[in-house]
C-alpha positions as CSV (number, residue, x, y, z in Angstrom):
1,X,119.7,194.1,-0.5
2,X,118.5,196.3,-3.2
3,X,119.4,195.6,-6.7
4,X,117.3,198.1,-8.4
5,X,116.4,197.9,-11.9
6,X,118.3,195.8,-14.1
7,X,119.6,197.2,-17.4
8,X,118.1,196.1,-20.3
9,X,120.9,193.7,-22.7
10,X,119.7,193.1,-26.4
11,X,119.5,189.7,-27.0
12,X,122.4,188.4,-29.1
13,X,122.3,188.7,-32.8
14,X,121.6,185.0,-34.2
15,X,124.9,183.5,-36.0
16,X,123.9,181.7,-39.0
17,X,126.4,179.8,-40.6
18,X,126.0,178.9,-44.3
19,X,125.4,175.3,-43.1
20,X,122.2,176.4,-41.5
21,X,118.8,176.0,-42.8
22,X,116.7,179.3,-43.6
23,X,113.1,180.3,-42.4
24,X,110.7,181.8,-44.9
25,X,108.7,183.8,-42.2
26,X,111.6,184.0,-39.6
27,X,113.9,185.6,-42.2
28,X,112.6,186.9,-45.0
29,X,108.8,188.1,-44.1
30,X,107.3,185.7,-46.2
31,X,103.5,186.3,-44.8
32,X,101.8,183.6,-46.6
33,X,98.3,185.3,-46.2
34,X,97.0,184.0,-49.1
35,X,96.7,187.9,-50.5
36,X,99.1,190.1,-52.0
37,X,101.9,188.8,-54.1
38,X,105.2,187.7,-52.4
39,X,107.3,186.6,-55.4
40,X,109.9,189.0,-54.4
41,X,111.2,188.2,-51.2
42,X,110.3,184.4,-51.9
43,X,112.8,184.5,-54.8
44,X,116.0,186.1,-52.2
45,X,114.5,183.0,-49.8
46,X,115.4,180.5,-52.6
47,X,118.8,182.3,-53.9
48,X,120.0,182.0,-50.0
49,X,118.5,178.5,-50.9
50,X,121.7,177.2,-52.7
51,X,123.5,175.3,-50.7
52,X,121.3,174.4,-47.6
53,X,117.7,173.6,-46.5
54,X,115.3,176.4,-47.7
55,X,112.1,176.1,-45.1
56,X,108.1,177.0,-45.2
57,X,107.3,176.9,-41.7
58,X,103.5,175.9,-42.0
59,X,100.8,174.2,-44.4
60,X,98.5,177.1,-43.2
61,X,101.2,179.2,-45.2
62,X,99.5,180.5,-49.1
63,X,102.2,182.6,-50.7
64,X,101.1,184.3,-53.9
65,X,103.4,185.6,-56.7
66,X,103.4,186.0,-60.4
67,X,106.3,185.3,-62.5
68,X,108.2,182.4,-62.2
69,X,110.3,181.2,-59.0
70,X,114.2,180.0,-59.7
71,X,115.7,177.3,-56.9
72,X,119.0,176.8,-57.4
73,X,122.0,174.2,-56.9
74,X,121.7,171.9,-53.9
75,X,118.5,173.6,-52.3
76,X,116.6,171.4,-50.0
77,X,113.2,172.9,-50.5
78,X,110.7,171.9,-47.3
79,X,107.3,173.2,-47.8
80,X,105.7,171.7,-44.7
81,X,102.6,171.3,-46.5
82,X,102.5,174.6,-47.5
83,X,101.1,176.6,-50.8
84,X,102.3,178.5,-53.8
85,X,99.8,180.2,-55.8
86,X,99.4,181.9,-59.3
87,X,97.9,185.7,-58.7
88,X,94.2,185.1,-60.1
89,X,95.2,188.5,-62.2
90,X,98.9,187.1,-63.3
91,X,99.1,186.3,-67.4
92,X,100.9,184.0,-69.3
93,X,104.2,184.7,-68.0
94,X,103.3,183.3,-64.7
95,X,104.4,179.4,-64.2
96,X,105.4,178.0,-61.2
97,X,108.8,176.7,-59.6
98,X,111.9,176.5,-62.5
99,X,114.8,173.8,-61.7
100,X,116.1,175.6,-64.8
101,X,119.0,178.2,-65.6
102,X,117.3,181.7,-66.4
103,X,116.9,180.7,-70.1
104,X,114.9,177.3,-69.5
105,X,117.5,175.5,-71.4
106,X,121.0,174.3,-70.8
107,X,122.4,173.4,-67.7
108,X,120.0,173.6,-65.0
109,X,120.5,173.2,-61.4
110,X,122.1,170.1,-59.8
111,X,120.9,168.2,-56.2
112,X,117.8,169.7,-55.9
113,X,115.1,168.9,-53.5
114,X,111.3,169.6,-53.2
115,X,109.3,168.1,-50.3
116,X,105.7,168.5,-49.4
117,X,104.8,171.4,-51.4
118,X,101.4,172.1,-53.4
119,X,101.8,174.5,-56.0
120,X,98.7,176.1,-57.6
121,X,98.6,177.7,-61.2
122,X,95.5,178.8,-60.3
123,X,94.8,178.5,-64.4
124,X,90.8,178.2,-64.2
125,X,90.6,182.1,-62.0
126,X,93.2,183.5,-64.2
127,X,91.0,182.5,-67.5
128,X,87.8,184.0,-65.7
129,X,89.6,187.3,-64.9
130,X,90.8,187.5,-68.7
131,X,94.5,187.6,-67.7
132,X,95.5,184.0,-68.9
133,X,94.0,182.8,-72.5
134,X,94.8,179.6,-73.8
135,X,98.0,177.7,-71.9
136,X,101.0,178.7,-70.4
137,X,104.4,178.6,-71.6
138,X,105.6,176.4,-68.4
139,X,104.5,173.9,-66.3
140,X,104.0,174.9,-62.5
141,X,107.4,172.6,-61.5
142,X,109.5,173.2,-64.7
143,X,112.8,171.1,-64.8
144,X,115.2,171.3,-67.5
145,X,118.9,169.7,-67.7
146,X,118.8,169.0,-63.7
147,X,120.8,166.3,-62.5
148,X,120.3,164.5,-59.1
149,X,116.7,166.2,-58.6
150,X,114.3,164.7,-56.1
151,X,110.6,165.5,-55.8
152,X,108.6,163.9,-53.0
153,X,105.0,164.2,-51.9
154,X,104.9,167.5,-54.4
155,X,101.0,168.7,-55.6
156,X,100.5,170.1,-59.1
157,X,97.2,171.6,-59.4
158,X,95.3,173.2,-61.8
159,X,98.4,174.4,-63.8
160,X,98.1,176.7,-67.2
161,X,100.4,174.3,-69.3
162,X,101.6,170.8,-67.7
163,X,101.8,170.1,-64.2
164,X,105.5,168.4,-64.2
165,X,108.0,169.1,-66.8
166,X,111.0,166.6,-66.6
167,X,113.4,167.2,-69.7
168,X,116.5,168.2,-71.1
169,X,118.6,169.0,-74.9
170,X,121.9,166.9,-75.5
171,X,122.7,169.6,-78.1
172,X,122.3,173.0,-75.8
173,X,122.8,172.1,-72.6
174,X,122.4,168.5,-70.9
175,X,119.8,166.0,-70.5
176,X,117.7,165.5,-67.2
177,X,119.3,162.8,-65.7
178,X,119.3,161.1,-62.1
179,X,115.9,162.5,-61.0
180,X,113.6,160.6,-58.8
181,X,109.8,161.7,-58.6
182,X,108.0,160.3,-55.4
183,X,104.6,160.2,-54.2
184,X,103.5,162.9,-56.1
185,X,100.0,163.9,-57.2
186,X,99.0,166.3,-60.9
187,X,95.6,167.6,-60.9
188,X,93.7,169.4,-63.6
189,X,96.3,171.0,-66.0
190,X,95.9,173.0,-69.1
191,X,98.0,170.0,-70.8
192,X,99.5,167.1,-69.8
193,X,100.2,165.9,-66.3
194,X,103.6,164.5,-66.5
195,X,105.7,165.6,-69.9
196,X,108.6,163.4,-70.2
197,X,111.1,165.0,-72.9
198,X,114.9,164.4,-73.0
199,X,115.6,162.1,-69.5
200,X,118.5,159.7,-68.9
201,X,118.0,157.4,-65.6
202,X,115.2,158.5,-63.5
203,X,111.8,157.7,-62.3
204,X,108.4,157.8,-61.5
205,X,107.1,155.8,-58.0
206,X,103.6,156.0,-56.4
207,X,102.5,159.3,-58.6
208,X,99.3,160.1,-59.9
209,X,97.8,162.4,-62.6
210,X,94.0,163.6,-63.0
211,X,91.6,164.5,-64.7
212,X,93.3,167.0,-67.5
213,X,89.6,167.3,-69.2
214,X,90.6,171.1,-70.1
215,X,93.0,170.4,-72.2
216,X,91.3,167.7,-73.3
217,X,88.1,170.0,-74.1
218,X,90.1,172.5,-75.7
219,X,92.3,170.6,-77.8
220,X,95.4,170.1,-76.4
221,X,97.8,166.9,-75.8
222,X,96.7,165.7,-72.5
223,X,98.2,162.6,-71.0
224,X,99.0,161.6,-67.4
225,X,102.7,160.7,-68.6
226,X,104.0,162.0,-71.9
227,X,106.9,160.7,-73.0
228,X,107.5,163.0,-76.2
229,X,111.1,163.5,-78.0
230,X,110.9,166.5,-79.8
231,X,114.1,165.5,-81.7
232,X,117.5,163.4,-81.5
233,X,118.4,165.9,-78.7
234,X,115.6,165.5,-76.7
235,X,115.3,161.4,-76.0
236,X,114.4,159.8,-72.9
237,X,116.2,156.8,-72.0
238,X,116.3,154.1,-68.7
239,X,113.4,155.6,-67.4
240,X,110.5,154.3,-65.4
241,X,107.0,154.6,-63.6
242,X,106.6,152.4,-61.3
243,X,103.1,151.8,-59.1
244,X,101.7,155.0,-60.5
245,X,98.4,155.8,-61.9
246,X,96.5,157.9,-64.6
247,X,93.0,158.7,-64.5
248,X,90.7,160.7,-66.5
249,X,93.0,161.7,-69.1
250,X,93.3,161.8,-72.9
251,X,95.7,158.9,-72.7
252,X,97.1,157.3,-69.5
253,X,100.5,156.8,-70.3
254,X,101.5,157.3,-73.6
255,X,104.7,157.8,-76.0
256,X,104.3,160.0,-78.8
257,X,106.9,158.9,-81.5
258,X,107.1,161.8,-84.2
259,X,110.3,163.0,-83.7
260,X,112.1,160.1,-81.6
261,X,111.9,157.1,-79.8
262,X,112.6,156.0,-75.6
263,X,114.6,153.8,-75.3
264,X,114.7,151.1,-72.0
265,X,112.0,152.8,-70.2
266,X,108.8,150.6,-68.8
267,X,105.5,151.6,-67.1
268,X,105.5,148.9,-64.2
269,X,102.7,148.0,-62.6
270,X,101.1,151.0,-63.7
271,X,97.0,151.8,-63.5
272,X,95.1,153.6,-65.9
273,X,91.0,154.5,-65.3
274,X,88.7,156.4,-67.3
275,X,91.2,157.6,-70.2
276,X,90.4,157.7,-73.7
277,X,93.7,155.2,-74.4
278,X,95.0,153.5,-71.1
279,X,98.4,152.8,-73.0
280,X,99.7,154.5,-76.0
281,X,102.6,154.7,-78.2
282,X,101.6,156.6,-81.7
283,X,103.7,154.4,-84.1
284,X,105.9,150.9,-84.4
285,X,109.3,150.6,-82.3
286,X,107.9,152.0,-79.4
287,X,110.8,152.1,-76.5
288,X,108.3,152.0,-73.4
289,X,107.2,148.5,-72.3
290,X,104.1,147.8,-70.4
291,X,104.7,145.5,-67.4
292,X,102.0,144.3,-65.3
293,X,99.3,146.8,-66.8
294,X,96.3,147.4,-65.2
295,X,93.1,148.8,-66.9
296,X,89.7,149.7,-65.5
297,X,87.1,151.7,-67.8
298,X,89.7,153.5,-70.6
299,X,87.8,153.8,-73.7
300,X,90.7,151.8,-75.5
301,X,92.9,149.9,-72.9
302,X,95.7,149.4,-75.5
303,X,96.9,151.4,-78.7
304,X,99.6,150.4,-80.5
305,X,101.1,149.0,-77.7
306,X,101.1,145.6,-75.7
307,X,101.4,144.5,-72.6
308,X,104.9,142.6,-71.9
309,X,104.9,140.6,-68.9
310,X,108.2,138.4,-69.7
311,X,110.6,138.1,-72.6
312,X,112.6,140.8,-72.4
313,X,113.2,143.4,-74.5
């Protein structure tokens, strides 16, 4: 019997509910060559975000943009391992990934997820090239009046301004509140590692920040964790690290009390090395405890602050 030549039948168009998680590569082109920016079609991949699982299909994956990157409500962002860097060439206007609304204040997006993502600022290349002077306006994971935001095995490195921005405003918008930062590591930022300004309920487990010796060098505040009210508005409140560790900073973990206090938040078993001040709070009626602190080469391992192993507050 002779069939002859079958006809040719497309394949099927592939259905994709709105329940269905989205492929950077597979359906947006996201190349991840390490090259030419990308910012544009990464920003569409994280609108389509909302809602669903958002996913970088390989750690060999570098996507470059300039700008700042928005991920909105309910986006499970998977990075696989994968990079985000600052075009060497981008200025000061170039940050990193905003859990914000497009003002950086207010009400910012709600049950957000980040997982196993490294995101470069790239700060050191942009200063040699002349495009970045002095710090950037925004860390490279900027979160601002979030609620229910997890971050897990996330990388900050070498960011123009902090590495981690957790915060909030009780008078413009809402505090950060519910958040849960795991596992994740700040390296090398133009300012602190970890700001801490306007939280309610949240925490810090098994981070690390390291070695901010620019911003050290050049003047600026430069702790692994800064918890820093910058007014009533702006206070942090039941909020904790837990098993985390600060090392070759200005001050390991630290509370600056100028324009408010915490309230109810400890540093638990915490471990500060090589810092200038291991602990820290700048005045009397501090609000962070220290529980079970451990100190190994800080220049000063306590400053205006004690360690409080029992008796409660």
């Amino acid at each position: 019997m002779n069939i002859g030549v079958l006809p040719f039948v497309a394949s099927p168009p592939i259905i994709r509910s709105r329940f269905d998680p989205i492929f950077a590569n597979r359906d947006f082109g996201i190349r991840g060559l390490g090259h030419e920016p990308e910012n544009d079609q990464f920003q569409r991949f994280l609108d389509e975000g909302a809602n669903r699982q958002a996913i970088i299909e390989s750690t060999l994956m570098n996507i470059v943009y300039t700008g700042q990157l928005y991920v909105r409500d309910n986006c499970k962002l998977i990075g696989n391992g994968a990079t985000l860097t600052a075009h060497p060439a981008s200025n000061i206007g170039t940050t990193g990934l905003h859990v914000t609304d497009a003002t950086w204040a207010g009400i910012g997006p709600t049950g957000v997820l980040i997982q196993d993502l490294i995101i470069n600022g790239n700060a050191t290349a942009r200063r040699a090239s002349g495009a970045l002077s002095g710090v950037g306006q925004a860390a490279t994971v900027y979160c601002v009046g979030t609620k229910d935001l997890v971050l897990r095995r996330v990388q900050s490195i070498n960011a123009a301004g902090d590495g981690i921005y957790i915060g909030g405003n009780s008078s413009t918008g809402r505090l950060s509140q519910r958040f849960s930062v795991e596992d994740c590591y700040v390296e090398a930022p133009g300012r602190n590692c970890y700001s801490v300004v306007g939280t309610y309920v949240g925490g810090y487990r098994n981070c690390v920040a390291f070695n901010a010796s620019y911003g050290v060098a050049n003047g600026n505040i430069s702790y692994g964790w800064d918890f820093e009210p910058d007014g009533p508005s702006t206070l942090n409140s039941g909020v904790d690290c837990v098993s985390c560790k600060s090392m070759y900073n200005q001050v390991g973990f630290g509370e600056n009390l100028s324009l408010g206090v915490s309230t109810h938040c400890n540093w638990i078993s915490c471990y500060t090395e090589g810092n200038s001040i291991g602990f820290y709070a700048s005045g009397a009626g501090f609000g962070c405890r220290v529980i079970g602190g451990r100190v190994n080469g800080n220049t000063t391992n306590y400053s205006t602050i004690a360690e409080k192993i029992s008796g409660f507050p």
